[in-house]
C-alpha positions as CSV (number, residue, x, y, z in Angstrom):
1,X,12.8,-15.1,24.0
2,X,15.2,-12.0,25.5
3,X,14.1,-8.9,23.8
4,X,16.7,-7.0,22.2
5,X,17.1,-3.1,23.2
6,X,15.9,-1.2,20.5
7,X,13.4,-1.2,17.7
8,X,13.8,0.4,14.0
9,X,11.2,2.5,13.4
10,X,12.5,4.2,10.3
11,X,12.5,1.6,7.3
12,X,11.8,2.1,3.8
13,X,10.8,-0.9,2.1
14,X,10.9,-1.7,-1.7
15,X,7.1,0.1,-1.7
16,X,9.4,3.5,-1.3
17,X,9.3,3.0,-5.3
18,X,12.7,3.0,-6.2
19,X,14.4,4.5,-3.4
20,X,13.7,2.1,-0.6
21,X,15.9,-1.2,-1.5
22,X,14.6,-3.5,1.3
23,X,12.0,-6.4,0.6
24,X,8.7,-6.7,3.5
25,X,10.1,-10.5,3.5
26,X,13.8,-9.6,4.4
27,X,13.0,-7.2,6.8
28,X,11.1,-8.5,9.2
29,X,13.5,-11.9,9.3
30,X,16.2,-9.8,9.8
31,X,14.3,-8.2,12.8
32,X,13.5,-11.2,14.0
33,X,17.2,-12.5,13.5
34,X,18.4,-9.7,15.8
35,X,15.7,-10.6,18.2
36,X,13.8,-7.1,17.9
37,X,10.6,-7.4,19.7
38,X,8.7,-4.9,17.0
39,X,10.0,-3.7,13.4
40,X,8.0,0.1,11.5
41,X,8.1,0.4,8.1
42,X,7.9,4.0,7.3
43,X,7.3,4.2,3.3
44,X,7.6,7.7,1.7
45,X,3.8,8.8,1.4
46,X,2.3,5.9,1.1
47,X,1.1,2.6,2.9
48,X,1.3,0.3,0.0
49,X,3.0,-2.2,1.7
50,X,1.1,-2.0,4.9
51,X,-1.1,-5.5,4.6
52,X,1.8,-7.7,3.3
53,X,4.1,-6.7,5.9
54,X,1.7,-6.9,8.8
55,X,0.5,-10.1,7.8
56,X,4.8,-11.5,7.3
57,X,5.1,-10.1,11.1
58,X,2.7,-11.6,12.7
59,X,3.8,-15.0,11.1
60,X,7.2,-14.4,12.4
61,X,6.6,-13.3,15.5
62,X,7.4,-9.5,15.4
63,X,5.2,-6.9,16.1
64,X,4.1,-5.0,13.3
65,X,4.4,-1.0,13.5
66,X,2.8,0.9,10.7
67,X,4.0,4.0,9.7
68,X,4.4,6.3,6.7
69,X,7.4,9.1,6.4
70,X,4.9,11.6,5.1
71,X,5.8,14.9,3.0
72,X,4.3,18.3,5.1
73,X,3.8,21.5,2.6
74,X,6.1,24.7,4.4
75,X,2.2,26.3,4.1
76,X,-0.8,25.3,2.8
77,X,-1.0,22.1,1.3
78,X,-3.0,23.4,-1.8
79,X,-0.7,26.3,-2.4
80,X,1.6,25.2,-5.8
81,X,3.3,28.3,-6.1
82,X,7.1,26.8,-6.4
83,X,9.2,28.5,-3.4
84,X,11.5,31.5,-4.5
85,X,15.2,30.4,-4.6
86,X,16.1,31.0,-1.3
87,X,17.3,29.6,2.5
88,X,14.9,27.5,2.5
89,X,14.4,26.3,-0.9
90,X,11.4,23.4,-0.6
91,X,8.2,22.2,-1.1
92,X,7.9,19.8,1.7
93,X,9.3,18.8,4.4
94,X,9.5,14.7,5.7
95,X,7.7,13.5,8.7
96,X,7.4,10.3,10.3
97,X,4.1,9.0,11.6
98,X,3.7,5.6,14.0
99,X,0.1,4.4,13.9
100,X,-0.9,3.5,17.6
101,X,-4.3,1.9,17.0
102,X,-7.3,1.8,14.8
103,X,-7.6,5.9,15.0
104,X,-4.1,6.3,14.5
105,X,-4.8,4.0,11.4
106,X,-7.9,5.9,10.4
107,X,-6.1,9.3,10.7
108,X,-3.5,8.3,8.4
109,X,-5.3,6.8,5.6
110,X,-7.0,10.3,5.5
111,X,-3.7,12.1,5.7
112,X,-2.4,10.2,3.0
113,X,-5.7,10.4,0.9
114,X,-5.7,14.0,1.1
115,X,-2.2,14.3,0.4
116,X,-2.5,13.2,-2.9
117,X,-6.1,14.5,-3.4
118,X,-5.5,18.4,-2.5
119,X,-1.9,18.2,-1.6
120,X,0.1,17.1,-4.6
121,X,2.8,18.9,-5.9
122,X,5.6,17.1,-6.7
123,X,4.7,14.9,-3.9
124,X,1.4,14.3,-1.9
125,X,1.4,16.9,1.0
126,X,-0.5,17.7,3.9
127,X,0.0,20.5,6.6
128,X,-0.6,21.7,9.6
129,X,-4.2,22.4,9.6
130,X,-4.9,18.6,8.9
131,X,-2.0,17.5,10.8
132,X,-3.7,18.9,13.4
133,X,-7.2,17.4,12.7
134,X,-5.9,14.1,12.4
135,X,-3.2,13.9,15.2
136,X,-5.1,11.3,17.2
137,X,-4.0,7.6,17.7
138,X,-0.4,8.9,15.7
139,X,3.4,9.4,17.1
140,X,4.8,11.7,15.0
141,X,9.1,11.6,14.8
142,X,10.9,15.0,13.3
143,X,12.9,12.9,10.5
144,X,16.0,13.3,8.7
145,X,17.3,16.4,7.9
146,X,14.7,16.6,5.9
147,X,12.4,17.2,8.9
148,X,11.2,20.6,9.3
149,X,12.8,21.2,12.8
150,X,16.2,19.9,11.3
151,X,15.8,21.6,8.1
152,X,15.4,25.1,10.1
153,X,18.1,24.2,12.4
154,X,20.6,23.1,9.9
155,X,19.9,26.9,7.9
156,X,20.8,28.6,11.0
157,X,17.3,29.7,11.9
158,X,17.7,28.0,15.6
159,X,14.3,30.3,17.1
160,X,12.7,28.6,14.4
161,X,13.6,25.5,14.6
162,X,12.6,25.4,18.2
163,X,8.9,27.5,17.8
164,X,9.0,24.4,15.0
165,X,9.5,21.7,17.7
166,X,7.0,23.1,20.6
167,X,4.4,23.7,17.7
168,X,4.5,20.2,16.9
169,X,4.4,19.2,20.5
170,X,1.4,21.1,20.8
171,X,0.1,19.1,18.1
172,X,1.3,15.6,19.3
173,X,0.6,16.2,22.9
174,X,0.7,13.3,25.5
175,X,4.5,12.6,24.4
176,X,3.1,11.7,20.8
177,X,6.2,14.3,19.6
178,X,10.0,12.4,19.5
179,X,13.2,14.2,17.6
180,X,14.8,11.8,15.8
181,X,18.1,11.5,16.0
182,X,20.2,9.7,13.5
183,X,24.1,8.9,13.3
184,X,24.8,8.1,9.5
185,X,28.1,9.3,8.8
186,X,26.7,13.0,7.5
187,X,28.5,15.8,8.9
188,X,25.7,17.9,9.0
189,X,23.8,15.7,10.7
190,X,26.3,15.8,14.1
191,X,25.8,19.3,14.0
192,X,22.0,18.8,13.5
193,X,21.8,16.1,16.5
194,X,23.3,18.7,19.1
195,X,21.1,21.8,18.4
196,X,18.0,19.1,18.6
197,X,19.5,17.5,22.0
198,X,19.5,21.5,23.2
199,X,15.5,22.2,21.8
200,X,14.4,19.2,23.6
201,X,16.0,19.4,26.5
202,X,14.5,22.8,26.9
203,X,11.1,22.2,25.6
204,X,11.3,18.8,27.4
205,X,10.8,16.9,24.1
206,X,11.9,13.1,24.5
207,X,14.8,12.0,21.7
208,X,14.6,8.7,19.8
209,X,17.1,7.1,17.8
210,X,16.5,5.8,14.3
211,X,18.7,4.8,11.2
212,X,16.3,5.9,7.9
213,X,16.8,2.1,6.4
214,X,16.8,2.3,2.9
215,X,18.8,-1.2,2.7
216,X,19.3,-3.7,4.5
217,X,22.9,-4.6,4.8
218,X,26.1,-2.6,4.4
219,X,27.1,-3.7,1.7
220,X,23.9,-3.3,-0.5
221,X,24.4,0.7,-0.7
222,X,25.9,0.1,-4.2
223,X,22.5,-1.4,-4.9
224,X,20.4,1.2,-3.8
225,X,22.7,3.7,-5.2
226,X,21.5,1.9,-9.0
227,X,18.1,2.1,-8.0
228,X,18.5,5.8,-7.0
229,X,19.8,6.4,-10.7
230,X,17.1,4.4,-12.1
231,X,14.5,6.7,-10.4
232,X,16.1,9.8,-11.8
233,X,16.9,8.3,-15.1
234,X,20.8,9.0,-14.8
235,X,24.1,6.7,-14.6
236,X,26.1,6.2,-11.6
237,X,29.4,8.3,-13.1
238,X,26.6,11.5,-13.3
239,X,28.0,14.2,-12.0
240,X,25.9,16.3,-9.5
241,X,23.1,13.5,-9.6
242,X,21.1,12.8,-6.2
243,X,23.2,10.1,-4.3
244,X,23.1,9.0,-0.5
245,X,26.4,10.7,0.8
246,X,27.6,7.9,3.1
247,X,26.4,3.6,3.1
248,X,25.1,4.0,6.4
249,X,21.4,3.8,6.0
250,X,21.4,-0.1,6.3
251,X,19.5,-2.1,8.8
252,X,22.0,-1.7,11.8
253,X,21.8,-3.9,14.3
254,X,21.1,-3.3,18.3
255,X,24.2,-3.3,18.9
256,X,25.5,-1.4,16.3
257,X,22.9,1.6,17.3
258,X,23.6,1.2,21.2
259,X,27.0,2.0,20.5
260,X,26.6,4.5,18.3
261,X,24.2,6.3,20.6
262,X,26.2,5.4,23.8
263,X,26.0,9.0,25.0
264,X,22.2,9.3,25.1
265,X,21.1,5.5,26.5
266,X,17.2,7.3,26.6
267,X,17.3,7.5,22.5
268,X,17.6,4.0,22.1
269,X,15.3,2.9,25.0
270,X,12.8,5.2,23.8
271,X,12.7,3.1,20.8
272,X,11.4,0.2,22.5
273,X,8.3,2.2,24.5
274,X,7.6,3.8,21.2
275,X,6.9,0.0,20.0
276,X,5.3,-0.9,23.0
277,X,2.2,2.1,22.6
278,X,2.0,1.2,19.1
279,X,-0.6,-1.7,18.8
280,X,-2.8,-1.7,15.7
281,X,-4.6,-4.9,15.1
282,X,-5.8,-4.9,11.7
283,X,-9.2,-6.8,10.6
284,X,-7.9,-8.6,7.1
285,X,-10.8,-11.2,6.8
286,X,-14.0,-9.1,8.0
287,X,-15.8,-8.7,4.0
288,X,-18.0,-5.6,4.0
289,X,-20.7,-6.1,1.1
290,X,-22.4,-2.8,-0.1
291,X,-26.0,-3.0,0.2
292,X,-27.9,-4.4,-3.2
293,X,-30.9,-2.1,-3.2
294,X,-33.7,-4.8,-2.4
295,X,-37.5,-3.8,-3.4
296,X,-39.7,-4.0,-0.1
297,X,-40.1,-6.7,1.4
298,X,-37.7,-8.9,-0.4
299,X,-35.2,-10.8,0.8
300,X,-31.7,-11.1,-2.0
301,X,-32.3,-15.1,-1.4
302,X,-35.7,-14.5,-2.9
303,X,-34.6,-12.0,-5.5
304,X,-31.5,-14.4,-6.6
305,X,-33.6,-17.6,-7.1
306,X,-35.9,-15.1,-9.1
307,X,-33.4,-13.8,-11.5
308,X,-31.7,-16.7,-12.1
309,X,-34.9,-19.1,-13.3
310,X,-35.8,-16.2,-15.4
311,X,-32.7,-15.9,-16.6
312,X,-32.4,-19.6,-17.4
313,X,-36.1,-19.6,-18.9
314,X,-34.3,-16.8,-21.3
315,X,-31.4,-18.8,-22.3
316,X,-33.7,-21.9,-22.9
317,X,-35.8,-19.2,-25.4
318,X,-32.6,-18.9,-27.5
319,X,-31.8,-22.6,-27.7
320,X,-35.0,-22.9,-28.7
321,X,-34.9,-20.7,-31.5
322,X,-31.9,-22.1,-32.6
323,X,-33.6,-25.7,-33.1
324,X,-32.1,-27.6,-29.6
325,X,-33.9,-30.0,-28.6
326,X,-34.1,-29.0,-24.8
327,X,-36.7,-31.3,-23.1
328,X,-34.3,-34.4,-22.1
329,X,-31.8,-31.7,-20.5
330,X,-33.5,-29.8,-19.2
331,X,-33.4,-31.7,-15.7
332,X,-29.9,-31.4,-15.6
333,X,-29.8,-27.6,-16.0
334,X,-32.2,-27.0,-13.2
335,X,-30.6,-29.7,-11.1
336,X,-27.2,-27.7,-11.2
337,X,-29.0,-24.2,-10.8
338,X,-30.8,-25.5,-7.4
339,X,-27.3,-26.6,-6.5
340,X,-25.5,-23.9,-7.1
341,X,-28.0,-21.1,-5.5
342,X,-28.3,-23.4,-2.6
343,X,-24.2,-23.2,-1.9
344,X,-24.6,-19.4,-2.9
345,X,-27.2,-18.5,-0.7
346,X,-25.3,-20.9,2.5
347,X,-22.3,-18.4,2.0
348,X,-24.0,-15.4,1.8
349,X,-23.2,-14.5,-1.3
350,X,-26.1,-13.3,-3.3
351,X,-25.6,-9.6,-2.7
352,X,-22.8,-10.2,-4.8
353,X,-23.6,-11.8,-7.8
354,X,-26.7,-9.5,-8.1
355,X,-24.4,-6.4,-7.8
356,X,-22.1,-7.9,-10.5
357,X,-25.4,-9.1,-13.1
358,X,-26.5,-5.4,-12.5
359,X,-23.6,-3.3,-13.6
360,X,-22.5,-5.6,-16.4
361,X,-26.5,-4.8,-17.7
362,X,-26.1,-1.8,-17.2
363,X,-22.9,-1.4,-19.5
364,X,-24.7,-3.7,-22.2
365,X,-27.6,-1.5,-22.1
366,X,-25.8,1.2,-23.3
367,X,-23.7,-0.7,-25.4
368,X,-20.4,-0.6,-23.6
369,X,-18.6,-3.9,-25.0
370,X,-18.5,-6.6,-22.3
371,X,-16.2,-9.6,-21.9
372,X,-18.0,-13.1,-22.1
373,X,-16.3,-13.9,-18.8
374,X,-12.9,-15.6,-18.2
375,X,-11.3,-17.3,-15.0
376,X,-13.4,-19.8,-13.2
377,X,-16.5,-17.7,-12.8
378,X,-17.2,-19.7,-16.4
379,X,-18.3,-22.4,-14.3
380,X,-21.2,-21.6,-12.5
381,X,-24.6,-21.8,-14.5
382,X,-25.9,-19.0,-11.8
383,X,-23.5,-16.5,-13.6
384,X,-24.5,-18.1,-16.9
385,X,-28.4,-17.7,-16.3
386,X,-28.0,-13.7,-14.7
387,X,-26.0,-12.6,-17.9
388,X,-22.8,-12.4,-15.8
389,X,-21.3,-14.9,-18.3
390,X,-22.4,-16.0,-21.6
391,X,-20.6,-19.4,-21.2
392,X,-22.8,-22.1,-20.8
393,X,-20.9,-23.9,-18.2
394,X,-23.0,-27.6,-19.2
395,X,-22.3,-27.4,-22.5
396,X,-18.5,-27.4,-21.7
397,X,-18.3,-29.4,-18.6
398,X,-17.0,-26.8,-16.3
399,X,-16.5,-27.5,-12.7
400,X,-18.7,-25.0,-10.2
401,X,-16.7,-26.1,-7.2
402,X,-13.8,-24.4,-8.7
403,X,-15.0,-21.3,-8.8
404,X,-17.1,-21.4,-5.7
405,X,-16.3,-24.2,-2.6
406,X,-18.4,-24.3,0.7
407,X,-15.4,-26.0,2.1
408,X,-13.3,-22.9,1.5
409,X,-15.1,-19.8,2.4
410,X,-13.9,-16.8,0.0
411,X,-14.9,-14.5,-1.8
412,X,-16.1,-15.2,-5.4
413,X,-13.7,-13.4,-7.9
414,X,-15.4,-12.7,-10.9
415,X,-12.9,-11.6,-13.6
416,X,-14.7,-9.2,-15.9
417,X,-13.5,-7.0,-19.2
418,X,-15.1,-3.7,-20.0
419,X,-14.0,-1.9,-23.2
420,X,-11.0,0.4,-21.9
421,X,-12.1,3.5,-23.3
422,X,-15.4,3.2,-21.4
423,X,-14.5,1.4,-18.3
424,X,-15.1,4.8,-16.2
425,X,-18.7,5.2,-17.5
426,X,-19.4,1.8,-15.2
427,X,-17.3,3.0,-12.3
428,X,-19.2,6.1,-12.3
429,X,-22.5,4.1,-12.7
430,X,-21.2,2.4,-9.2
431,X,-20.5,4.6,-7.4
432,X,-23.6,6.5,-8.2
433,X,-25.6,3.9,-6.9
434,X,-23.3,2.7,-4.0
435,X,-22.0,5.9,-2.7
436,X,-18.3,7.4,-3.3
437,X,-17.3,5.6,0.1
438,X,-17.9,2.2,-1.0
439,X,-15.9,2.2,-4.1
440,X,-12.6,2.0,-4.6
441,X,-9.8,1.5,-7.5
442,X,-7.0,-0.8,-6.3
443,X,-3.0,-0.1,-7.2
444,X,-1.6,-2.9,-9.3
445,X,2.9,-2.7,-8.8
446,X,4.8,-3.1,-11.9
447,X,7.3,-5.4,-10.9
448,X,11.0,-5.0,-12.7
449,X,11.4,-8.2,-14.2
450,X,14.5,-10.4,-15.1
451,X,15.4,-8.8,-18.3
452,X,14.2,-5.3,-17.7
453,X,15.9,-5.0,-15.0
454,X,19.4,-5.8,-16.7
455,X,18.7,-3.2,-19.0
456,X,17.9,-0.2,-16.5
457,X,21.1,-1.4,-14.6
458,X,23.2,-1.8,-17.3
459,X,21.8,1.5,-18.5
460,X,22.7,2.9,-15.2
461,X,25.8,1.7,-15.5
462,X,27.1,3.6,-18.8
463,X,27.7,-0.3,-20.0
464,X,27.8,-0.3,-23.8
465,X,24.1,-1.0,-25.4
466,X,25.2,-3.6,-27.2
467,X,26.6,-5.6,-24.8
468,X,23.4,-4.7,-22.0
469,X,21.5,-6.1,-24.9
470,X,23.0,-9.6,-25.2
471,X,23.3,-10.2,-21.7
472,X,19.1,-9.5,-21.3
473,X,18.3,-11.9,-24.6
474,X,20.3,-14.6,-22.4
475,X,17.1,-14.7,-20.3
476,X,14.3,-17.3,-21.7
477,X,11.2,-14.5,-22.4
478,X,9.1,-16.7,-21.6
479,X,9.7,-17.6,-17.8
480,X,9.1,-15.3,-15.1
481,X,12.5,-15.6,-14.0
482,X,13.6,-13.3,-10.9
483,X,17.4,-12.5,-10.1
């Protein structure tokens, strides 16, 4: 396949919540459609959408560049005082960062971790100092006019604009440092784009062009413009709201950017190098199981078969009590444990379910309400017996095999429901036991469905209530309809 010319590697996708318009799906087709040999997406502090969109490119053929437009604090990143009204009036300033392999990768989960951890105000921030800790495996671009060197530069502080651009060169060394140069149709931008062709060409800084997607065609500008009002909560006839000045940050093609950067051939075919040194090959089905603490000498095989007869033996106690008659089952129940542990242990999973039965004890010991399990975890007799579930799976002829399949190696998913108010009590219990490193809380989106999202746009769009109201009842409530 012929390669085209240049590579985007400024996109925001739709994980640039509600300012980046373009979908993971959409973007690398579109890529691919223009025969781009590599594609970045560069959301706005965060790599939400890192895993679905490497995992789309790969599928299609494009090479996936991870990157994150990050937000750098004019000081310290822990310093919230709000800047005095003045020439230059902000709290951050933007920053793109191109992962090159697994340090690059490394370096910027950290940067983005402590963004939000120590940095946050307004936005998660880093600076310098950490910049500088975790420059390795990273290309960093100066960004819009939002960059710091283009910020300076645009408020007629030119000296320091340029001590800006050889500090970051310093930083990024081994021409890790680009300036990014963008033609979108913003005056201040042309003037921008010639004071950073003068810094680099005396600091000997290479140039790259890029477009700052926040849509994907032309024509969908009007779109993001809604979404932009949606974000701030105004309507699109606000005056003096934040709106994109020209519909130029679309998803321009080669061509399109070749022309448009006819006078400096090196900022496009620096694109395509930039793609070529970025190569990150990310591990998606390695699992890392934290370490169930065994007693000496004990293997978890041993200690699962353990628990689980016991556990059974226990359950038996209560049918008991209860008047059963459990002697001609009996068989039946051990038959299907021996089964089950013998398909559990094959997969190596009994670290697993022993790290589950322990911290749902744990909660019931000190009374935290506990779910009686849900999902297909219901079916297996192991989770029945350990006190993971208190569904006896026999009793209601549930399947094993659909919760767990030694055909299909994956990971059990055991749904479980803690009482909200004292969920954090067994987190914290966790990561006691299994270290801060090894626990994690996982992002769920809310997507804008079919009839909310006819509201916020008819909102948006200073339509009568009324009328916004019977257009959203139109769509059935009960079907997850998209638009």
């Amino acid at each position: 396949m012929h390669h085209s010319n240049f590579v985007h590697l400024h996109t925001h996708s739709q994980y640039s919540l509600l300012d980046g318009a373009i979908r993971p799906e959409a973007l690398v087709k579109t890529a691919r459609e223009m025969k781009m040999p590599a594609v970045a997406i560069t959301d706005h502090g965060n790599i939400f959408g890192a895993v679905e969109f490497y995992e789309l490119a790969m599928k299609n053929g494009v090479k996936p560049i991870i990157g994150c437009e990050v937000y750098v604090a004019p000081g310290d990143r822990t310093d919230k005082t709000p800047r005095p009204r003045g020439l230059l009036d902000t709290n951050s300033y933007h920053l793109i960062l191109l992962v090159m392999n697994d340090i690059g990768y490394t370096n910027l989960c950290k940067l983005i971790s402590t963004a939000y951890i120590d940095g946050f105000y307004y936005k998660p921030r880093i600076d310098k100092e950490i910049l500088r800790e975790c420059s390795d495996g990273l290309i960093a671009l100066s960004a819009c006019l939002h960059g710091e060197v283009a910020y300076n530069y645009s408020r007629g502080l030119k000296k320091e604009a340029e001590i800006i651009a050889a500090g970051f060169k310093e930083i990024f060394p081994d021409r890790r440092f680009f300036l990014e140069l963008q033609h979108n149709g913003i005056e201040e931008q042309e003037k921008v784009n010639a004071g950073l062709i003068e810094i680099g060409r005396k600091l000997n800084i290479p140039f790259v062009a890029t477009n700052d997607c926040h849509y994907l065609k032309r024509e969908d500008a009007r779109i993001h413009d809604i979404l932009l009002c949606i974000q701030t909560g105004t309507t699109v006839n606000a005056t003096n709201r934040m709106r994109f000045s020209t519909d130029h940050f679309y998803f321009k093609s080669p061509e399109e950017m070749t022309e448009a950067f006819k006078d400096l051939p090196e900022a496009i075919a620096n694109t395509v190098e930039i793609a070529e040194r970025c190569n990150l090959e990310m591990k998606l089905n390695d699992t890392h199981m934290p370490e169930y603490p065994a007693p000496e000498g004990k293997t978890l095989d041993d200690i699962i078969v353990e628990k689980a007869k016991e556990g059974l033996e226990a359950r038996f106690a209560v049918m008991v009590e209860r008047g059963e008659d459990i002697e001609p089952i009996k068989w039946n129940y051990y038959d299907r444990l021996d089964k089950e542990l013998k398909v559990i242990k094959g997969m190596g999973f009994p670290g697993y379910f022993l790290i589950v039965a322990d911290f749902i004890d744990y909660a019931r010991s000190i009374d935290i309400p506990v779910g009686p399990g849900r999902g297909s975890a219901a079916g297996s007799l192991v989770a029945y017996s350990l006190g993971i579930t208190n569904i006896d799976p026999i009793t209601y002829n549930l399947l094993f095999e659909r919760f767990l399949n030694p055909d299909r190696i994956s990971l059990p998913d055991i749904d479980i429901d803690f009482c909200y108010e004292r969920r954090e009590e067994v987190i914290k219990y966790v990561t006691r036991l299994y270290g801060a490193e090894n626990v994690t809380q996982i992002i769920t989106f809310g997507l804008m469905r079919a009839r909310a999202c006819l509201r916020d746009v008819g909102r948006v769009l200073d339509m009568p209530y009324a009328d916004v109201d019977r257009i959203a009842k139109l769509v059935p409530a009960e079907l997850n309809i998209t638009i």
